[in-house]
C-alpha positions in Angstrom: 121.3 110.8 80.9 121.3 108.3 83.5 122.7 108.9 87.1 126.0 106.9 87.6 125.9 105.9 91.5 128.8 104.4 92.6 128.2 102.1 95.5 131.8 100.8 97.4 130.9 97.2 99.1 133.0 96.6 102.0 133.8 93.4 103.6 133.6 94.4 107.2 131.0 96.9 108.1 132.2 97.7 112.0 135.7 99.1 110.9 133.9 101.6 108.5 131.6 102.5 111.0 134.7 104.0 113.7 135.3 107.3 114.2 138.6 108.7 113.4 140.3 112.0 114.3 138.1 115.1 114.0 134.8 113.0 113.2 134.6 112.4 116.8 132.3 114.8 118.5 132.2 113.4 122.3 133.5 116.2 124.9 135.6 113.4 127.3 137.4 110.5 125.6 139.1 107.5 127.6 142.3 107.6 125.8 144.3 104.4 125.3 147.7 105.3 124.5 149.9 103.8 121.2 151.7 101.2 123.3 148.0 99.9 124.9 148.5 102.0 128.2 145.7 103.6 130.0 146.3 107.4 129.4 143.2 108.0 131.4 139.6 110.5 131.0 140.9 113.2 128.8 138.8 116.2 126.6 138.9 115.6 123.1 141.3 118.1 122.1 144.0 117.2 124.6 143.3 113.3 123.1 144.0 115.0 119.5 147.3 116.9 120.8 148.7 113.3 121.9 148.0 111.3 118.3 149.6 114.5 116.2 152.3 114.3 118.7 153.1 110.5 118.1 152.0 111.3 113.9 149.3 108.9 114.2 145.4 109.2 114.7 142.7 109.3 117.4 140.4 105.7 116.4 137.1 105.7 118.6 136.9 102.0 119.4 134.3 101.7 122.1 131.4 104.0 121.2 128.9 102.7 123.5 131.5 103.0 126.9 130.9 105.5 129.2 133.0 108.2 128.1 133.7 106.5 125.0 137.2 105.0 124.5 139.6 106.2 122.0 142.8 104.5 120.8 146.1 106.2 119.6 147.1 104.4 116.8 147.7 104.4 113.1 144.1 104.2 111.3 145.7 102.0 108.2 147.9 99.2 110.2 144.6 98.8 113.1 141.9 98.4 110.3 144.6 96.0 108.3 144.7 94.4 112.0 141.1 93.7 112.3 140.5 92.2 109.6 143.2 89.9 109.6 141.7 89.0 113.2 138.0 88.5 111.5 139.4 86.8 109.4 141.3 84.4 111.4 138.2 84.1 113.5 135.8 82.9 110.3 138.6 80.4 109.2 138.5 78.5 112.8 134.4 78.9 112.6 132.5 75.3 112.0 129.3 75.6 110.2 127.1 72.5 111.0 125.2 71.1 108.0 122.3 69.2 108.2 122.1 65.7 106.1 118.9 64.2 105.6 117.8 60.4 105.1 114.5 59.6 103.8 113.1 56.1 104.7 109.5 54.7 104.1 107.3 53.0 106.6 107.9 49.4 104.3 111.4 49.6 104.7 113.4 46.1 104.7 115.9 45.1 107.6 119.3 45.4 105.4 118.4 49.2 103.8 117.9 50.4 107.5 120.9 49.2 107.9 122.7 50.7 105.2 120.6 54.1 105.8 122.3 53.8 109.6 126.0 53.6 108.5 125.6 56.6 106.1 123.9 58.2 109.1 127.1 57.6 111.4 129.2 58.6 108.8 127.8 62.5 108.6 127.3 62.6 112.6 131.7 61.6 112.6 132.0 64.5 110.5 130.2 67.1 113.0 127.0 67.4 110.9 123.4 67.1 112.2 121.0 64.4 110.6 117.7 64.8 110.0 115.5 61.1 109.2 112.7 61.8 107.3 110.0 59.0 107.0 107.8 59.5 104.3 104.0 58.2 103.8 102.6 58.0 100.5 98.6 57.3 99.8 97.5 54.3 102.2 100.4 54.3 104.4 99.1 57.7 105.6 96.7 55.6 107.6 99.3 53.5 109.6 101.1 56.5 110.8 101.7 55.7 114.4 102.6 52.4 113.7 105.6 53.4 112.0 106.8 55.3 114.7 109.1 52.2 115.8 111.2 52.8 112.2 112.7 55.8 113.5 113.0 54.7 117.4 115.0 51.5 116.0 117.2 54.3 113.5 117.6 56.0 116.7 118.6 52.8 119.2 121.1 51.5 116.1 123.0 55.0 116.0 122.8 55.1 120.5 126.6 54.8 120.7 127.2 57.7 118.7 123.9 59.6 118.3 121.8 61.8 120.7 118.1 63.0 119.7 118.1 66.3 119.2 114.5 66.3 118.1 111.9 63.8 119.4 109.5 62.3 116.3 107.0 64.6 114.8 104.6 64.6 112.3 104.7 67.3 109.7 101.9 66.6 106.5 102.5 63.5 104.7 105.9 63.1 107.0 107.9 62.4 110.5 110.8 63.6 111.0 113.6 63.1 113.7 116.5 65.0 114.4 119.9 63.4 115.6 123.4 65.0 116.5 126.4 64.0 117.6 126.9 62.4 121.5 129.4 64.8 123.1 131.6 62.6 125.7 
């Protein structure tokens, strides 16, 4: 009763998107030849004569060229190439997280302290660090004196630590953002 659409999800959405064999509609193709050299500006049908001649197909790599650039290769063995290069590139790729520390303007010497070590610990491991300093009913009042919290969290971490951020008051909070000193 019910319409059965089938939907296929694929991984990579640019090797769908080429062109292969008589889906390409351009008049003059630059044709790169099966062992990568230039074969030179070439009309589509002559391109087509060279990939049946070698038994493999005409891949339309560069759509946006002008005239577009076509490879000679096999279809299956260059989109199992690709993706095994995409691949390769997500696998070296770092995402940077972002840890946050709360503190609160009537913070004592020793928890700072211990607040700062955990702070060097995530900037060693590549991540960003955002100090969050929280005011809660009176302390709302004293905001700008507690500005010196997060300088101090900033001058401890000064050896390793660069602000990314400067200190900035967001509703009931200031935050700070910190990363990693490059040498």
């Amino acid at each position: 009763m019910y319409p059965l659409f089938l939907f296929l999800y694929t991984e990579d959405k640019t090797i769908s998107e080429l062109f292969i064999n008589d889906q390409i509609r351009d008049k003059e193709v630059r044709v790169i030849g099966i062992d990568g050299e230039q074969l030179g500006v070439m009309s589509i049908q002559d391109a087509r004569k060279i990939a049946d001649d070698e038994g493999v197909d005409l891949v339309k790599i560069a759509p946006n060229a002008k005239p577009p650039v076509c490879r000679v290769v096999d279809y299956g063995k260059y989109k199992y190439e690709q993706l095994r290069k995409e691949k390769e590139a997500r696998k070296k790729q770092k995402t940077v997280e972002i840890k946050e520390i709360r503190l609160s303007p009537n913070i004592d010497t020793n928890d700072l302290n211990t607040k700062v070590n955990a702070a060097k610990k995530f900037l060693e491991k590549g991540n960003r660090v955002k100090i969050t300093l929280r005011f809660r009913g009176r302390e709302m009042a004293h905001m700008g004196a507690s500005v010196h919290i997060l300088t101090d969290f900033a001058e401890a971490l000064s050896d390793v630590a660069v602000i990314e951020k400067q200190p900035k008051v967001e509703g009931r909070s200031m935050t700070m953002f910190l990363t990693e000193k490059k040498n």
